[in-house]
C-alpha positions as CSV (number, residue, x, y, z in Angstrom):
1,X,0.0,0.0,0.0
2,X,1.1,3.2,-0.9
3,X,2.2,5.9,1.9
4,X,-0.7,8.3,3.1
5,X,-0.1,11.9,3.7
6,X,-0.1,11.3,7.5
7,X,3.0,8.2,6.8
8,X,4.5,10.8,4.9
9,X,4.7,13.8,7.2
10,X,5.3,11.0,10.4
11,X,8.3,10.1,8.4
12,X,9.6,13.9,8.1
13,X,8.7,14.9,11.4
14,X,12.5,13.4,13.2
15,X,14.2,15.4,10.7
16,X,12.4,18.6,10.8
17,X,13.4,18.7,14.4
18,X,16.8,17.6,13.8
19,X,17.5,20.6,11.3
20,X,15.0,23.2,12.9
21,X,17.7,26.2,13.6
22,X,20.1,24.6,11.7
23,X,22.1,26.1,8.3
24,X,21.9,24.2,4.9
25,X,23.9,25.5,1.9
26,X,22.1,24.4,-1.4
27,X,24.1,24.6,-4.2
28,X,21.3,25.3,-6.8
29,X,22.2,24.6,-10.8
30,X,22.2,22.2,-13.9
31,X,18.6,21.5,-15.7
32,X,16.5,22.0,-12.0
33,X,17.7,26.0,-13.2
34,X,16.1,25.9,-16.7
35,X,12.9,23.8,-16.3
36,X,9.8,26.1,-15.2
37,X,8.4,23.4,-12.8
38,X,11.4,22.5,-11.5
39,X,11.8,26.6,-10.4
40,X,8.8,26.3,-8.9
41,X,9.5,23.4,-6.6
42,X,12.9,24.3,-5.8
43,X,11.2,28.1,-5.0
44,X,8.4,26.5,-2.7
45,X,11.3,23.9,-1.0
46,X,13.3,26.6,0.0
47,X,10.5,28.7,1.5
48,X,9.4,25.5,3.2
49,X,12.6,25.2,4.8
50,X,12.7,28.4,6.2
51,X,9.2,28.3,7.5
52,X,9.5,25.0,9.4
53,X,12.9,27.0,11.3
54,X,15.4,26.1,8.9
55,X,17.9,28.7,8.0
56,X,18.5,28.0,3.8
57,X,21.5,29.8,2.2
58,X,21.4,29.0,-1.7
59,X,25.0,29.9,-3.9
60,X,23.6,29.5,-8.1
61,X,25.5,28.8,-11.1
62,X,25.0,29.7,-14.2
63,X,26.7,28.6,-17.0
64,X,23.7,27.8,-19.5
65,X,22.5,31.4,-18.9
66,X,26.3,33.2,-19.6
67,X,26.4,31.2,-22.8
68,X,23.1,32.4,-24.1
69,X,23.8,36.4,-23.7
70,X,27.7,35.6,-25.2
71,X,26.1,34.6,-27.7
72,X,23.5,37.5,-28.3
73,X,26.3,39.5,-27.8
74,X,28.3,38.3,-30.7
75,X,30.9,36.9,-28.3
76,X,32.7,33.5,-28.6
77,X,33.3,31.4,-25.7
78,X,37.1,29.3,-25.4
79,X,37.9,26.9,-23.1
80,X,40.7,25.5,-21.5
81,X,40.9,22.3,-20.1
82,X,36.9,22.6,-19.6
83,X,36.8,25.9,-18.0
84,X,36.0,29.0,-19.8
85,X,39.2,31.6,-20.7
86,X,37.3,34.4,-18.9
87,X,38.8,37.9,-20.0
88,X,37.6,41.2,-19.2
89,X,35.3,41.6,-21.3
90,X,33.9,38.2,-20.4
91,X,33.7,38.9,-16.9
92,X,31.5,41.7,-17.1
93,X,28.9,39.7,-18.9
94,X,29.3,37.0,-16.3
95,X,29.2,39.2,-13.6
96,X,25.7,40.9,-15.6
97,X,24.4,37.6,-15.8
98,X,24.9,35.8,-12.8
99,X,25.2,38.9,-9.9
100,X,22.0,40.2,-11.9
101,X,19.3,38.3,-14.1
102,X,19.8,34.5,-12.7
103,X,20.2,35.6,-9.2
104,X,17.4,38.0,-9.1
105,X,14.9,35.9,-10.7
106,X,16.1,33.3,-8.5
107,X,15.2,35.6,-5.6
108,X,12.0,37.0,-7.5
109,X,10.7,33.2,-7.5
110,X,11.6,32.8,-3.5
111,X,9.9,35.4,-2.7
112,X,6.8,35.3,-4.8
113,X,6.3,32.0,-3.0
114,X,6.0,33.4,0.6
115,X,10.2,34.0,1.1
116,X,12.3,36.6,2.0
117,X,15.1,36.2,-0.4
118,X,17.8,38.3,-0.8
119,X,20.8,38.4,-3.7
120,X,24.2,39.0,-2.9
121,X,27.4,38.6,-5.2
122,X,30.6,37.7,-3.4
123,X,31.5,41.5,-3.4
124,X,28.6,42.3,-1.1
125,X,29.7,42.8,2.9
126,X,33.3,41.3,1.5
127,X,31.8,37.7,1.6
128,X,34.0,36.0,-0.9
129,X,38.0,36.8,-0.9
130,X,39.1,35.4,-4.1
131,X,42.4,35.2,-5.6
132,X,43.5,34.4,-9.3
133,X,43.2,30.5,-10.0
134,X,46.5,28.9,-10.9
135,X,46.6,25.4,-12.5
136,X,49.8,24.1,-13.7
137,X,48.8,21.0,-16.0
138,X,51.3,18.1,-16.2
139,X,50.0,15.2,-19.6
140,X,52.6,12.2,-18.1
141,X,56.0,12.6,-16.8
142,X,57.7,12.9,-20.4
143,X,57.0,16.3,-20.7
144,X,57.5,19.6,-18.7
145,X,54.6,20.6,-16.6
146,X,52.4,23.5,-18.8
147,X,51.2,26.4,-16.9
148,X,47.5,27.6,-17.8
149,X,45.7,31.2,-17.4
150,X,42.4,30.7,-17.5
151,X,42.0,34.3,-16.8
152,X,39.7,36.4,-14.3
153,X,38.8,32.8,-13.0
154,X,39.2,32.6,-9.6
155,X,39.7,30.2,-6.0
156,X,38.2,31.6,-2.5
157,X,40.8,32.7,-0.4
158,X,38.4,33.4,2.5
159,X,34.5,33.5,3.0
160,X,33.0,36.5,5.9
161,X,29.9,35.1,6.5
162,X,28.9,38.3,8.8
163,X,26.5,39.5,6.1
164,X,24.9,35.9,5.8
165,X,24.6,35.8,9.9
166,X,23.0,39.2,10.1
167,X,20.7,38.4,7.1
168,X,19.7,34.8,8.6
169,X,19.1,36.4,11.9
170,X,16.2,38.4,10.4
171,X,14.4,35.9,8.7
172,X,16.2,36.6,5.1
173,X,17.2,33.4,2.7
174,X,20.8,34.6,1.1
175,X,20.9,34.0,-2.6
176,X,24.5,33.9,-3.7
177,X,26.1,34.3,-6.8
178,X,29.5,32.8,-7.1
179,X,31.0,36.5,-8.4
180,X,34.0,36.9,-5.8
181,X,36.7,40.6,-5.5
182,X,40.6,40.0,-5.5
183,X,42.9,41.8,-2.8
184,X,42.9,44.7,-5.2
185,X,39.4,44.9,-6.3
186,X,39.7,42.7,-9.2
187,X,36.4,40.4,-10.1
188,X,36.7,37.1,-10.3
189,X,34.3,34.0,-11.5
190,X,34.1,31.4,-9.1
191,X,32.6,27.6,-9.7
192,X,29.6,27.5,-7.9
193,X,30.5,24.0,-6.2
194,X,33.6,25.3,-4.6
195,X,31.6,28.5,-3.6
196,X,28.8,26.6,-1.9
197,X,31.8,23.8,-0.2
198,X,33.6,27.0,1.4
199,X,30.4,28.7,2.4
200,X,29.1,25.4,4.2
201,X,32.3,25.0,5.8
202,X,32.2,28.9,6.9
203,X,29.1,28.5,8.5
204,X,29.8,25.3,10.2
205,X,26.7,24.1,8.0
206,X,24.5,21.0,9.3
207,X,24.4,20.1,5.6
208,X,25.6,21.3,2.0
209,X,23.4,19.8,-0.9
210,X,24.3,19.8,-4.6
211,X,22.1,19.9,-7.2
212,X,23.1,17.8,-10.4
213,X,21.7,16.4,-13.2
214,X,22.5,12.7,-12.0
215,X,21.4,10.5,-9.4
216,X,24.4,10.5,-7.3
217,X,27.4,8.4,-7.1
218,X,26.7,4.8,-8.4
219,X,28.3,1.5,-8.3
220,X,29.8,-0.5,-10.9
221,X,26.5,-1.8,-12.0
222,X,24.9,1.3,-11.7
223,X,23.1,1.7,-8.7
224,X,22.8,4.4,-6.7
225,X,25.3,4.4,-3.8
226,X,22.8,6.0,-1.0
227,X,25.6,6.7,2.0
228,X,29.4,7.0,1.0
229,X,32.4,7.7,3.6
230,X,35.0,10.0,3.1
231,X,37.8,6.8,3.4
232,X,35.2,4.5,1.1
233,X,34.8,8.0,-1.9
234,X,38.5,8.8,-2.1
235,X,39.3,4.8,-2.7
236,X,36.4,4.9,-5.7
237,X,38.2,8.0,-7.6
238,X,41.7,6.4,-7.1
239,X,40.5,3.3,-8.8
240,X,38.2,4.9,-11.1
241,X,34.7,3.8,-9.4
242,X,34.2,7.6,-9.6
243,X,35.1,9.3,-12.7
244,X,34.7,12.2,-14.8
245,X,32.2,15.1,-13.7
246,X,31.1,12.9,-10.4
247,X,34.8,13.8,-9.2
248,X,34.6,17.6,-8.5
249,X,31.3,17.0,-7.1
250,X,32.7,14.6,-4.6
251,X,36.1,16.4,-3.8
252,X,34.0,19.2,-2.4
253,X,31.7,16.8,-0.5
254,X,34.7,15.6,1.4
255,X,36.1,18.9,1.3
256,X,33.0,20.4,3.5
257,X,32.7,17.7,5.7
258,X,36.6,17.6,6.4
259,X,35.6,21.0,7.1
260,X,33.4,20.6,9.8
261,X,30.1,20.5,8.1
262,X,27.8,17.9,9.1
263,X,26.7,15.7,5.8
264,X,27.2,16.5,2.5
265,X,24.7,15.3,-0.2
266,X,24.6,14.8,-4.0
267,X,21.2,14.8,-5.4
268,X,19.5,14.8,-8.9
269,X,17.5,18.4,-9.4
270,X,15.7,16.5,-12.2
271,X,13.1,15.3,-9.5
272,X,10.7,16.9,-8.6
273,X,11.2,18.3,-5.0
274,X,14.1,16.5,-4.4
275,X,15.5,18.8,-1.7
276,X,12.7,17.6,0.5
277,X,13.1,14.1,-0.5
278,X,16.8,13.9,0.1
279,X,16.4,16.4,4.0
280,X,12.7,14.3,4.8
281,X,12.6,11.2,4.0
282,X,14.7,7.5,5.7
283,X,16.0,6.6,2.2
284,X,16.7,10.0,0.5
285,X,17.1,10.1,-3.4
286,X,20.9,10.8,-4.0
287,X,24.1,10.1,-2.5
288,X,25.2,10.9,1.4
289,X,29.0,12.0,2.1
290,X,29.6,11.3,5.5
291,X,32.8,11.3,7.5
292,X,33.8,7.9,9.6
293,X,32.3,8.0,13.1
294,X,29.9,10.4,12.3
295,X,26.9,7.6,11.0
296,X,24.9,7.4,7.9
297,X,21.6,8.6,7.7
298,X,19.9,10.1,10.5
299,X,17.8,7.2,11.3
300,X,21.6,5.5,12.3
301,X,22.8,8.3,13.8
């Protein structure tokens, strides 16, 4: 038989509890940013969470959006290595995209659902110290190591969360875009995922989610791994379990909770409501990052 509302909110009730007054960072991108449903749920999740005494903080991508106005503006992305050469010129448009139209609408949406969200870009209340991002790139041991400038893209040096504090403190959601200002005033764009890691780990979060397009981690015949240790996910990306994209998305996982936050999760933004599902319910729907000694899922805790 299939759960009743009452099963359903019996089930959630331990956990609203157990995060009521608590911090979660949601790392808000990929398709769950493009589909108009899947705005509206995430809109409505967030609002939930603060009305039940949960303190949200969202940090956004962007990268579909920055493409489209490039490209309206006659401008040609490159990339290097996967990351976008960000010049100048560049940078402004990411910086008008992101610090502007995805990060208010984002905020529009929040608030026409009942919130009281709030945008900030790194350069607001000095929140994000970044510094130039330096990647020296080695192909195998035959040939001298090749150093890369990727440009205006940029590392966090530092997060001051006192503008996130005061904002939480009066009932605001912070919206952040992952924009951050070098020691001299420079701008800088930042990778969402490494924004929302340091945040977390700034605010001593109780959990950081990510929002991706796949389930989670899975295992070599393609299940979904539900709960993964920090020991347990660096042994699956030295032997190759984890590849590819998965491996960023982990690496910050393990960097947050090395870093004092509670759980870190990695969850697919293609389901409806999957915040809730993955915060609410015994099983989740994505993949738990856990330190050892620290327990799975709350129900084990």
């Amino acid at each position: 038989m299939s759960q009743t509302v009452a099963d359903i909110l019996i089930e959630a009730l331990p956990y609203i509890k157990r995060f009521s007054g608590k911090t979660i960072v949601v790392k808000y991108g990929g398709h769950a940013m493009k589909d108009e449903k899947l705005k509206q749920d995430f809109s409505n999740d967030i609002t939930l969470l603060k009305y039940i005494g949960v303190n949200p903080v969202v940090v956004h991508g962007g990268g579909p959006q920055i493409n489209l106005v490039l490209e309206a503006m006659g401008m040609t992305s490159t990339f290097i290595r996967g990351m976008r050469y960000t010049d100048e010129s560049t940078m402004d448009v990411v910086e008008m995209v992101l610090g502007g139209k995805v990060n208010k609408d984002i905020v529009a949406r929040i608030n026409q659902e009942g919130g009281k969200a709030v945008g900030l870009t790194g350069k607001d209340g000095g929140l994000i110290l970044a510094e130039k991002m330096k990647i020296l790139f080695q192909e195998d041991e035959s040939k001298p190591p090749e150093i890369i400038d990727p440009g205006m893209v940029g590392d966090v040096k530092e997060i001051n969360p006192d503008i996130i504090h005061t904002l939480t403190a009066k009932g605001f959601i912070p919206v952040i875009a992952p924009v951050g200002i070098g020691s001299r005033g420079e701008t800088y764009n930042i990778n969402a995922d490494v924004v929302a890691a340091k945040v977390a780990t700034a605010l001593q979060a109780e959990r950081l989610i990510l929002l991706t397009d796949v389930d989670g981690v899975l295992d070599q015949e393609k299940k979904l791994v539900s709960t993964i240790s920090g020991k347990t996910a660096g042994e699956m990306i030295s032997d190759n379990r984890i590849s590819g994209g998965m491996i960023p998305k982990v690496e910050k996982a393990l960097d947050a909770v090395r870093g004092g936050v509670g759980k870190s999760h990695i969850i697919n933004g293609r389901i409806p409501h999957a915040l809730l599902l993955e915060l609410f319910t015994d099983s989740g729907i994505g993949t738990q990052v856990y330190l050892e000694g620290k327990g799975e899922r709350i129900k084990d805790d």
